[in-house]
MARMAR-501202 format. One line per 5 residues: number of its first residue (from 1); their letters; for each residue x, y, z of C-alpha. Coordinates in steps of 0.5 Angstrom, whole numbers, m for minus. Layout:
N
NUM	a	X:Y:Z; ...
END
This chain:
566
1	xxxxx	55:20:m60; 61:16:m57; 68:17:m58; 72:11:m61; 78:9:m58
6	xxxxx	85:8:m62; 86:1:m60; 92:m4:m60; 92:m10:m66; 89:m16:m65
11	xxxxx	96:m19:m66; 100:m15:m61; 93:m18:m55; 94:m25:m57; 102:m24:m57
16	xxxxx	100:m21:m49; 97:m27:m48; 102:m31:m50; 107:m29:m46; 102:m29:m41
21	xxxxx	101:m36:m41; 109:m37:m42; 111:m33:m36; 107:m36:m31; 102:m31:m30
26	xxxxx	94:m33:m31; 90:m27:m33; 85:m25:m38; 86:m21:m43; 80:m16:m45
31	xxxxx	80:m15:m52; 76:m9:m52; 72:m7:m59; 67:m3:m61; 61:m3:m66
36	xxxxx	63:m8:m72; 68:m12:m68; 75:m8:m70; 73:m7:m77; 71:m13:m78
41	xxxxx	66:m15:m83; 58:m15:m80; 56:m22:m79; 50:m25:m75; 52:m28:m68
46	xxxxx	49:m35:m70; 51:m34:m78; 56:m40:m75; 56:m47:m74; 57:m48:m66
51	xxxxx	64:m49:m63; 67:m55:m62; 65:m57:m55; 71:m62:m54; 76:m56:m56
56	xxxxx	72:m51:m52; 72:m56:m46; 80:m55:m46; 81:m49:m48; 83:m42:m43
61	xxxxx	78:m37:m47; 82:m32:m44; 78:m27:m49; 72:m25:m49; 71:m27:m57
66	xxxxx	73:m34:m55; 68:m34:m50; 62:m32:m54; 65:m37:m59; 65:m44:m53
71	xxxxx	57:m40:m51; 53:m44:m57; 46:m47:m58; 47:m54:m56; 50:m52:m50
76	xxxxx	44:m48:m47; 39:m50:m50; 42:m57:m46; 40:m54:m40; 33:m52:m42
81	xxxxx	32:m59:m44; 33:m61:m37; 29:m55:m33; 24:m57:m37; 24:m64:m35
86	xxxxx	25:m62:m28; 19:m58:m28; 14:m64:m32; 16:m69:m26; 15:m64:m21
91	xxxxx	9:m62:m21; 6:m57:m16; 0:m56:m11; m4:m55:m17; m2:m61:m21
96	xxxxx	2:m58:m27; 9:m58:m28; 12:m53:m24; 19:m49:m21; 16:m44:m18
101	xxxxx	19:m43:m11; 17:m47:m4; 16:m52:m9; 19:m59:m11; 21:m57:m18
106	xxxxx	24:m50:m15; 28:m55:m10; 31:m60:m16; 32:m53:m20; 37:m51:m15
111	xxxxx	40:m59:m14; 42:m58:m22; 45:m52:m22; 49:m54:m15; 50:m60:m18
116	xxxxx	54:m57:m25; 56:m52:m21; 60:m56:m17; 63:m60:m23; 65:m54:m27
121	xxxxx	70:m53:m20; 66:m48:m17; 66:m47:m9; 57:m47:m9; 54:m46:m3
126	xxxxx	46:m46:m3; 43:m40:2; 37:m41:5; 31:m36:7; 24:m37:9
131	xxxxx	18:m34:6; 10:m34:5; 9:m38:0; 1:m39:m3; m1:m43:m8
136	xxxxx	m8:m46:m10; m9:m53:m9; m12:m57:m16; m15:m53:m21; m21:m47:m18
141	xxxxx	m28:m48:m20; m34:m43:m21; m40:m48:m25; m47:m46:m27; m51:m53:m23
146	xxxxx	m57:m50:m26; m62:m48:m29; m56:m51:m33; m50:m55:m32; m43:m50:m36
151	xxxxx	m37:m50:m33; m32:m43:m33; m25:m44:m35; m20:m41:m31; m16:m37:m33
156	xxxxx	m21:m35:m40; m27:m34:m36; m25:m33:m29; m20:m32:m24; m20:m35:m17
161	xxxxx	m19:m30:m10; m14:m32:m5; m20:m36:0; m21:m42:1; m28:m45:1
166	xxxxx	m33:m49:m2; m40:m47:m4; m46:m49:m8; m53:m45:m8; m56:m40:m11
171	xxxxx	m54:m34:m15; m57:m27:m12; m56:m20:m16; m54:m14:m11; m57:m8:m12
176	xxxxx	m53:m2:m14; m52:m6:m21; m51:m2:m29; m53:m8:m33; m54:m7:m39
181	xxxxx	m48:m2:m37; m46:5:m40; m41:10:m40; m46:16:m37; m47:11:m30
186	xxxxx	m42:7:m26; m44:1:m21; m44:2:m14; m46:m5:m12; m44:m7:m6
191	xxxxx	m42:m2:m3; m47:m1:1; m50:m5:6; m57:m3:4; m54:m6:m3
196	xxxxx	m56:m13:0; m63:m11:4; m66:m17:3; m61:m22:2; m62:m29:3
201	xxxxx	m57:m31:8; m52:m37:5; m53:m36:m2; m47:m34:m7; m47:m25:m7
206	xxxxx	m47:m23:m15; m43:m16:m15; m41:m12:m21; m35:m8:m20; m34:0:m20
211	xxxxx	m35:4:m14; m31:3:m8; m26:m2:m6; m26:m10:m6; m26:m11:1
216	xxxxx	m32:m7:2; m37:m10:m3; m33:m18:0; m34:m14:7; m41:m12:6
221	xxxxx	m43:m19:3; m41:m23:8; m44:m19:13; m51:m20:9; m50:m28:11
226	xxxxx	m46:m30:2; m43:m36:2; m39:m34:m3; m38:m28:m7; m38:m28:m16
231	xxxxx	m35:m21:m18; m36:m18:m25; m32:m14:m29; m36:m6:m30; m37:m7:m37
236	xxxxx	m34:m1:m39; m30:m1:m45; m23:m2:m41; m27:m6:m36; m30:m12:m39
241	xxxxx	m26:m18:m39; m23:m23:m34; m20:m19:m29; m15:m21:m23; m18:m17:m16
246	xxxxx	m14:m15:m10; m16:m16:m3; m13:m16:3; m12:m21:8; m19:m20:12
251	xxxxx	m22:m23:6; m26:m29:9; m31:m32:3; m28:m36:m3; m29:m31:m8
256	xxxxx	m28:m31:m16; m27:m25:m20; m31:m26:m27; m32:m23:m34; m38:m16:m35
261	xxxxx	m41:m22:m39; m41:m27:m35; m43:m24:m30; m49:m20:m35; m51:m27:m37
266	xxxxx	m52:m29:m30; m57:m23:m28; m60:m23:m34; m63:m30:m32; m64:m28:m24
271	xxxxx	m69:m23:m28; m72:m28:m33; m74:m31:m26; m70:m38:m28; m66:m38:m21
276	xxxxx	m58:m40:m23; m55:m45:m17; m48:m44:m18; m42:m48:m15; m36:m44:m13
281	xxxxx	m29:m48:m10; m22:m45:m8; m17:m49:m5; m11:m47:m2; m5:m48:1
286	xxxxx	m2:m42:5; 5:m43:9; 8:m37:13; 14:m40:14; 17:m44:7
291	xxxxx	24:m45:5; 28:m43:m1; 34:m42:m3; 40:m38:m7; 46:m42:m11
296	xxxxx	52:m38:m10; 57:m41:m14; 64:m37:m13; 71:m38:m18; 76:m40:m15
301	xxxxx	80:m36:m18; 81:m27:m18; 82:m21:m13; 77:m23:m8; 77:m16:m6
306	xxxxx	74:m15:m13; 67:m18:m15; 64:m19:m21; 56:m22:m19; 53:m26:m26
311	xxxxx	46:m26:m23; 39:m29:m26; 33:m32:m21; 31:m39:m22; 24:m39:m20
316	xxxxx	18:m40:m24; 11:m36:m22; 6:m40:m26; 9:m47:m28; 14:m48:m31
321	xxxxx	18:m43:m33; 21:m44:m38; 22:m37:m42; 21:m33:m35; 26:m35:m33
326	xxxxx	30:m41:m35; 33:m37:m41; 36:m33:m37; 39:m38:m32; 41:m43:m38
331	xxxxx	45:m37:m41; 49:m37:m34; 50:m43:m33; 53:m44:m39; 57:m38:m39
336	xxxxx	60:m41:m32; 61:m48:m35; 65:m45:m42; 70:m41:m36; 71:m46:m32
341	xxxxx	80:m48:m34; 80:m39:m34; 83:m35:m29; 80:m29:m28; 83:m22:m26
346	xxxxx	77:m21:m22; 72:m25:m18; 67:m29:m21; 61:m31:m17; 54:m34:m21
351	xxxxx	48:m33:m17; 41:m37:m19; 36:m33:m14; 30:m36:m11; 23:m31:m11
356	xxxxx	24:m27:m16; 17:m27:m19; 14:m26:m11; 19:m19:m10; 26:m20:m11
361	xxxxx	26:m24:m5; 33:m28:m6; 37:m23:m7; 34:m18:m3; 36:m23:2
366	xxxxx	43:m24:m2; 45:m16:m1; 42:m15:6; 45:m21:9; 52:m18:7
371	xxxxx	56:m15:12; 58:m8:10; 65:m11:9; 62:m16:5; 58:m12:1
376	xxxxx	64:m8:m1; 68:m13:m4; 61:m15:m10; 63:m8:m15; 59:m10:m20
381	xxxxx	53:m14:m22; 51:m18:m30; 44:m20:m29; 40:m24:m34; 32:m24:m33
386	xxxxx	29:m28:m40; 33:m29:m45; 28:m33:m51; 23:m28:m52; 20:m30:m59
391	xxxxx	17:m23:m60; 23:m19:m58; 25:m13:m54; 34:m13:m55; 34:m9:m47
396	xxxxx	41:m7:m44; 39:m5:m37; 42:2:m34; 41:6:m29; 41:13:m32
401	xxxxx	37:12:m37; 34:6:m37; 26:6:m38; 20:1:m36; 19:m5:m41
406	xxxxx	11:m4:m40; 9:4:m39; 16:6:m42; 17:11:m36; 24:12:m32
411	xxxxx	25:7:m28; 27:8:m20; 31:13:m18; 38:11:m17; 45:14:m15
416	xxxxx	48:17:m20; 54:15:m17; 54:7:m20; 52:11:m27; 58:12:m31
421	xxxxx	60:4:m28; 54:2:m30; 55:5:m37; 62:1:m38; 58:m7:m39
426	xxxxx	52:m3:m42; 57:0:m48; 60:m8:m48; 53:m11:m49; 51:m5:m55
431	xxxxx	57:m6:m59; 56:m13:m59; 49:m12:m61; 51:m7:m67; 56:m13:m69
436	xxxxx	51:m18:m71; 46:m12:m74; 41:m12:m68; 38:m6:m64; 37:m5:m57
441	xxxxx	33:m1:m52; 36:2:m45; 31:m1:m40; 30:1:m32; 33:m6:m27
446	xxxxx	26:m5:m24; 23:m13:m23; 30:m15:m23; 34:m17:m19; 39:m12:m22
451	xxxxx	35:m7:m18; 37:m9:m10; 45:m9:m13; 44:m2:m16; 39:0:m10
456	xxxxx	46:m3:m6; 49:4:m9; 54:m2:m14; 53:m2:m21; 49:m6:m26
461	xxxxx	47:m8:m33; 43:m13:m36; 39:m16:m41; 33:m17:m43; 28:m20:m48
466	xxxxx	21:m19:m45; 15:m22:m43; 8:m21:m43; 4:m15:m46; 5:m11:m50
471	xxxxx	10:m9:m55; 10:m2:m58; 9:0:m66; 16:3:m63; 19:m3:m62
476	xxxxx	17:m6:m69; 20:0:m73; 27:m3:m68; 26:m11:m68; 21:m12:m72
481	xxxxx	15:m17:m71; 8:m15:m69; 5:m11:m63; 2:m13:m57; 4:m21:m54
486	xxxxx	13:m21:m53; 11:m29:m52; 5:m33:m53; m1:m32:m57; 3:m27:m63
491	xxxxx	0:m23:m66; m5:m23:m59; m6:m18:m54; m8:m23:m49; m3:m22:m43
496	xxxxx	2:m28:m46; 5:m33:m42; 10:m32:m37; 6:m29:m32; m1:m31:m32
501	xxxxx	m4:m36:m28; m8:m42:m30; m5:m42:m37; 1:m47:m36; 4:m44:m42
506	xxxxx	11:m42:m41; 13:m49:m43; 20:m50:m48; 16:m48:m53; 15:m41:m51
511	xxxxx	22:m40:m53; 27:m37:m59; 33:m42:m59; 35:m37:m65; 34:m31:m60
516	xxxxx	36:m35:m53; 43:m36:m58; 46:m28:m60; 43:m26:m52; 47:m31:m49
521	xxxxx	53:m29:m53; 52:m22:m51; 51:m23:m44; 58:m27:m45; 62:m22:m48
526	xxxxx	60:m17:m42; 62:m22:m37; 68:m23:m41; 69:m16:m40; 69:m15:m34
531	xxxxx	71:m21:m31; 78:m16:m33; 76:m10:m32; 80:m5:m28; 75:1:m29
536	xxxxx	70:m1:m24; 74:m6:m20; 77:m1:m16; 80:m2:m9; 75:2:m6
541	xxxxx	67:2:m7; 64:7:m12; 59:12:m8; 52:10:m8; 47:8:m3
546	xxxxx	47:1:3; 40:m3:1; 35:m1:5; 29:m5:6; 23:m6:1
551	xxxxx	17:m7:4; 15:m15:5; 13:m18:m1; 11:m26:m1; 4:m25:1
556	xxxxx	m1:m29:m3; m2:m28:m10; m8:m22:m10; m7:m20:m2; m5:m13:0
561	xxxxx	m6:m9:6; m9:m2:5; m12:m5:m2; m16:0:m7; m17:m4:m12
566	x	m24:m3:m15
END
């Protein structure tokens, strides 16, 4: 249990900052409060009416409180509405609306953000980097031509590989199958070359899961002649719906990856003698050398030598990206705009990092672009990654402590030199979330931008809300809701939005304005903190670790080396 401080009044802080004011000196008064906001009655974040924009584009909030009270519904919720706009009139290679990074939209994103920025009075600069970018291209297609005509849904029925080609020919069933499958025998089809004895050359290889890896059984059929490849589930009790399969990037026949039933369906009629004639089709775009970029946006004001970092990634992964992670972004953005006429003890600088959903990749280009003197003077990071979800999580990020959002097991190792650091802006975050009678889970910075900063040996927190599958019965016991799907279908186990491709759903209904509204002003009530903190902000840096590299990420969706999926 933490210890309470013995704090000075609200009366003598305002005093302090009056005199602040009159003297001459700009600083920022931290008016520092724990659980029940100094005693005063709990009350829920958005229980009252938004300040008034035109007070707030005027004041100096040179508190935290102030902050919080100018970050309002009406004001982040303005920016979602127009990265939403931004995504619908850009769409991508796919032909949906889109922000996803190498793309139009990502690029209008940025433009928006810098242009704000910009405005606010902040020096923005746009830092480029290349990366591998993929994308389909239209919408992928696996039809049944005959012996009669149905088209699969993508997404629902089936998912594309990452080769381009077009086939259309006759279905023929490998051996090495267990259909109708059982729990006492697993498939081996395919991964053998006696499986395709007697293969036609140039019809489509039907080949269940189970046994070795993906590319022998892709391998394996190219080498019998396939045009193309259809791969079914198992048929197991965890291996029988739609699945996405690894390959690496010796793949060289389109392939899709289909349901156990679908793929039963199709066996059964090759055996009933009526021959199924299937079209597969993959189109794709696949660019080695795309650019995108970071909006780093530094106040003109605060010790240069001290660094505050407000991050959240900008980029979508699958259309538009509205929860994941426009949220996060608007809530930034906001924050930066209600702090525009305050100076700052310490240095503030917003980044909206590209490539995030792809590996980090803005901001593992960020930390590792800084030169060591550079990256000494970055002492803290607030990272913002989904912020809206419906079905929520309250996570707080900390490096000690802190847990996976999806297997709830610790997250990557860190340097217990930035532990106590990271502990002074979570402390700010829970308080405020016990304000206004919310609970929180400690969640790991891994997938976030967080991670490269507390790899980098600097301290960072965060928030999150959650994305995807699957919320636990634990967490319903803290927030409520329902278990399974953070966003989407809910109640739904189905996998959500965000981060599913083909569904083209994380749209501005995939959001919570409610939620979206009290994790703003909890991320603004740790910025207010630590934009005056001395604890962290140190002449010197903290112990910790300089980045080290991580592994190249930006390959095409579905692509590893080495890959052992089966």
């Amino acid at each position: 249990m933490r210890a309470r401080r013995v704090l000075p009044s609200r009366r003598l802080l305002a005093l302090l900052a009056v005199l602040a004011v009159v003297g001459g000196t700009a600083w920022w008064v931290s008016e520092d409060r724990g659980p029940g906001r100094g005693g005063a009655p709990l009350v829920d974040a958005t229980g009252a009416p938004d300040a008034d924009p035109s007070v707030c584009a005027q004041r100096v909030n040179r508190t935290p409180q102030m902050l919080v009270d100018c970050v309002t519904t009406s004001g982040v919720w303005a920016h979602m509405e127009r990265f939403q706009q931004i995504a619908d009139a850009h769409p991508g290679a796919d032909g949906h609306p889109s922000r996803n990074s190498g793309e139009p939209g990502y690029k209008a994103s940025v433009d928006y953000v810098a242009d704000v920025m910009r405005a606010a009075g902040y020096d923005v600069t746009l830092q480029q980097y290349t990366f591998h970018y993929f994308s389909w291209v239209g919408t992928p297609v696996l039809s049944l031509v005959s012996p009669s005509a149905h088209a699969f849904r993508v997404g629902t029925e089936f998912d594309p590989g990452p080769v381009a080609g077009t086939a259309t020919a006759a279905v023929q069933p490998v051996q090495g199958m267990v259909v109708p499958a059982t729990s006492a025998a697993r498939s081996s089809s395919g991964c053998r070359a006696v499986d395709f004895a007697g293969f036609v050359r140039g019809r489509i290889a039907l080949v269940q899961r189970g046994g070795c890896t993906f590319d022998v059984k892709v391998a394996n059929a190219t080498a019998a002649g396939a045009s193309a490849v259809v791969l079914f589930n198992e048929g197991t009790t965890d291996r029988s719906g739609v699945f996405a399969g690894v390959l690496s990037d010796q793949a060289r026949v389109p392939v899709v990856f289909t349901s156990y039933a679908v793929g039963a369906g199709l066996v059964a009629q090759s055996r009933s003698g009526a021959r199924s004639v299937v079209t597969v089709e993959v189109r794709t775009v696949d660019d080695p050398n795309r650019a995108d970029w970071n909006v780093i946006a530094d106040s003109r004001t605060g010790d240069p030598d001290n660094v505050l970092v407000v991050d959240a990634h900008l980029d979508a992964i699958y259309g538009a990206g509205m929860l994941d992670n426009a949220s996060g972004s608007a809530a930034i953005l906001e924050i930066a705009r209600q702090l525009r006429n305050t100076p700052t003890r310490n240095r503030l600088r917003f980044i909206w990092f590209g490539g995030e959903e792809l590996g980090l990749l803005g901001s593992d280009h960020y930390v590792n672009s800084l030169a060591p003197a550079e990256l000494a003077k970055v002492k803290y990071d607030l990272d913002a990654d989904v912020l809206a979800t419906p079905n929520y999580v309250a996570g707080v990020i900390d490096p000690q402590d802190g847990v996976g959002l999806f297997q709830r097991q610790p997250g990557t190792p860190m340097s217990p030199g930035i532990f106590g650091a990271s502990a002074i802006a979570r402390d700010h975050a829970i308080g405020y979330l016990e304000s206004i009678r919310k609970n929180h889970v400690l969640l790991s910075a891994d997938g976030t931008d967080a991670f490269m900063f507390q790899l980098a040996g600097i301290p960072a927190s965060g928030l999150l809300t959650g994305q995807d599958c699957c919320k636990l019965a634990s967490d319903v016991r803290l927030f409520g809701g329902h278990v399974g799907n953070y966003e989407g279908t809910v109640p739904g186990t189905d996998g959500g939005c965000a981060d599913r491709a083909f569904r083209w759903c994380d749209t501005l209904d995939d959001n919570d304005p409610h939620v979206l509204t009290w994790m703003s002003k909890t991320l603004a009530e740790m910025v207010g903190h630590m934009a005056s903190d001395r604890k962290a902000f140190t002449s010197s840096p903290l112990p910790g670790v300089r980045a080290v590299e991580l592994p190249p990420f930006g390959r095409r969706p579905g692509t590893l080396p080495g890959a052992t999926d089966q």
